[in-house]
C-alpha positions as CSV (number, residue, x, y, z in Angstrom):
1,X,31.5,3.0,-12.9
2,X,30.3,2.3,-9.3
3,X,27.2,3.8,-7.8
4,X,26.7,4.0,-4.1
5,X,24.2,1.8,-2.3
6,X,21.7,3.1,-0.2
7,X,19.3,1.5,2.5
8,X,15.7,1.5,1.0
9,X,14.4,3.0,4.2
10,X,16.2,6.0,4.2
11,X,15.1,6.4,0.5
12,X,11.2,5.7,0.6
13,X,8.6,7.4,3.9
14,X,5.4,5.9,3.6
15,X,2.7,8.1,3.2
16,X,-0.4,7.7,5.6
17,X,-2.9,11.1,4.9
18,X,-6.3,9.4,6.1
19,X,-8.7,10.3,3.7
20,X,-11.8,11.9,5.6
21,X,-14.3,11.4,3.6
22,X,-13.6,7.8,2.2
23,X,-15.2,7.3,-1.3
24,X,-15.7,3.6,-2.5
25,X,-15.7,5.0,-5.6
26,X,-11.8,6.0,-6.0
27,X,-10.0,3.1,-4.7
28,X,-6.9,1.6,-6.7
29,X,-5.8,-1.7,-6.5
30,X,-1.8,-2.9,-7.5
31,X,-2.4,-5.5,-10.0
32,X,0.0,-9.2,-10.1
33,X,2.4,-10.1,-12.1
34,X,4.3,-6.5,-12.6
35,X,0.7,-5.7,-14.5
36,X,0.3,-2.0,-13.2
37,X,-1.8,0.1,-10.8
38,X,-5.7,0.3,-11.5
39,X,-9.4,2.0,-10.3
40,X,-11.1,-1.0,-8.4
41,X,-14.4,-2.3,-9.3
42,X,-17.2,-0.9,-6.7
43,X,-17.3,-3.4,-4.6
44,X,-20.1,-4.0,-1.8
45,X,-18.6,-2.6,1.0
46,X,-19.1,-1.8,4.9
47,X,-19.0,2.0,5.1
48,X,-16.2,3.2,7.6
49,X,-15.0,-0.7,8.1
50,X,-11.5,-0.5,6.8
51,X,-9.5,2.9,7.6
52,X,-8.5,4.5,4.0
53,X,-5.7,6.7,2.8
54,X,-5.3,9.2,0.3
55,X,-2.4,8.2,-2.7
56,X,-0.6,10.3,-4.9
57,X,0.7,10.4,-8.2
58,X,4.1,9.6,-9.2
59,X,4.4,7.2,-5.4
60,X,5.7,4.1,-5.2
61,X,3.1,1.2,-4.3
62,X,2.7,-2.4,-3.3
63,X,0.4,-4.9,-2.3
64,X,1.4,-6.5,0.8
65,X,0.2,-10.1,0.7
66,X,1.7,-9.9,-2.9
67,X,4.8,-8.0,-3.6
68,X,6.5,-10.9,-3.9
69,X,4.3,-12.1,-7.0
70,X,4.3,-8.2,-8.9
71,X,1.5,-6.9,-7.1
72,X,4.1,-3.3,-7.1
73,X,3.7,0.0,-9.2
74,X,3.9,3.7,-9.4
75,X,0.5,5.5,-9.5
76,X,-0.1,7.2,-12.7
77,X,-2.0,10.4,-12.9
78,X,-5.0,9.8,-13.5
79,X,-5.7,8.2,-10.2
80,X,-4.0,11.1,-7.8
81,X,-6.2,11.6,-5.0
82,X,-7.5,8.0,-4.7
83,X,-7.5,5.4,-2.0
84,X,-6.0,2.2,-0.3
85,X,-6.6,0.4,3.2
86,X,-3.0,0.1,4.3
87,X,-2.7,-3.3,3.4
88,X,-1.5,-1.2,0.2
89,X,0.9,0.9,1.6
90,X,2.6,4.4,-1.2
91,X,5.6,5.6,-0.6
92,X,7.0,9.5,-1.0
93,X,10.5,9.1,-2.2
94,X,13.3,11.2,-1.7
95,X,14.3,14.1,-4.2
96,X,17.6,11.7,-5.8
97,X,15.7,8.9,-6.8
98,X,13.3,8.6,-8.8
99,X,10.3,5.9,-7.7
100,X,10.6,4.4,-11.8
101,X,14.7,3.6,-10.3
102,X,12.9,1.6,-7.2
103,X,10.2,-0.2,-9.6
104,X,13.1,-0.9,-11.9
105,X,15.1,-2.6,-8.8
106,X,12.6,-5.0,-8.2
107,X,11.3,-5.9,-11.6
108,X,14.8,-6.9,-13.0
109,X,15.7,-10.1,-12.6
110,X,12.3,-11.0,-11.0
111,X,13.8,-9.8,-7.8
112,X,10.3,-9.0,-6.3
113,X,10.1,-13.0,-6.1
114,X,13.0,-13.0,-3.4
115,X,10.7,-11.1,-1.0
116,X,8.4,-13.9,-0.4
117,X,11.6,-15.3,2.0
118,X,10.9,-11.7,4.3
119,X,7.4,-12.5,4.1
120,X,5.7,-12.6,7.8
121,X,2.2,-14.5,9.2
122,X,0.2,-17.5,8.9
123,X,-2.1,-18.3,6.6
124,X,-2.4,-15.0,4.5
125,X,1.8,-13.4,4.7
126,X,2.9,-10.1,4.1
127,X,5.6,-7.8,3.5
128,X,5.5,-4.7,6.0
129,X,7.6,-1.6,5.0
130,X,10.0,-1.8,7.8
131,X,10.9,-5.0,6.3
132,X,11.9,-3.4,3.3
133,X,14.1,-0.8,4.7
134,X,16.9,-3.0,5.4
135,X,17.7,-4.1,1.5
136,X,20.3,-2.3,0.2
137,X,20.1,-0.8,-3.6
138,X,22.1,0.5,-5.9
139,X,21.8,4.4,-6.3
140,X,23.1,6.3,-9.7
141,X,23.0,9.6,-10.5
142,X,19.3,10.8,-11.4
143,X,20.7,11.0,-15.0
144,X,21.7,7.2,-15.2
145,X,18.3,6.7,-13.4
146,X,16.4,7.6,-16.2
147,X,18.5,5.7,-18.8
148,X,16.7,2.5,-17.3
């Protein structure tokens, strides 16, 4: 059986809707080590300091100083509607792949680790989505998808 590839980019659009009215109180965080997506503890925070934007369930997102140690997920449910600074960039993806298929990719094999190489800046790197666009993946039928 051989599955076409596709180009990440043309697979994953990154979703910036600013949130409005920024509330501290609904902010997610993308935990390390493949360990999920979570609410944030209120933290003490600058109102209006760091630009926020709204995520939505079912998206693919990552942390981008830590992708490249599992800081990756898919945001569950029950935190639709909350927020990240774009330093924690979701992605819509499109209708014939499913965002578990794109999780999958980089949790097998550890293959988030290989990202660190991409990895850009001093001090503090990150992985930027335009970087990711570039890797190629393998792309099954939705039905295979779901078998994984």
């Amino acid at each position: 059986m051989s599955w076409k590839t596709e180009l990440l980019g043309n697979l994953m659009f990154e979703s910036r809707i600013p949130a409005l009215s920024p509330n501290p109180n609904k902010r997610i965080r993308v935990k390390l080590n493949i360990a999920g997506v979570e609410k944030r503890p209120l933290e003490n925070e600058i109102e209006g300091a760091t630009k926020q934007f709204i995520r939505k369930s079912g998206q693919f997102i990552y942390g981008k100083q830590n992708f490249h140690k599992g800081a990756f997920g898919i945001i569950p449910p029950e935190l639709d509607g909350y927020e990240t600074s774009a330093d924690i960039p979701s992605f819509d993806i499109r209708e014939d792949c499913l965002p578990e298929w794109i999780y999958y990719f980089f949790k097998i094999n550890n293959r988030y680790i290989e990202l660190e190489k991409i990895a850009r800046g001093m001090g503090s790197k990150r992985i930027h989505p335009e970087q990711l666009a570039d890797i190629e993946i393998p792309l099954p039928s939705i039905d295979n998808q779901r078998l994984y």
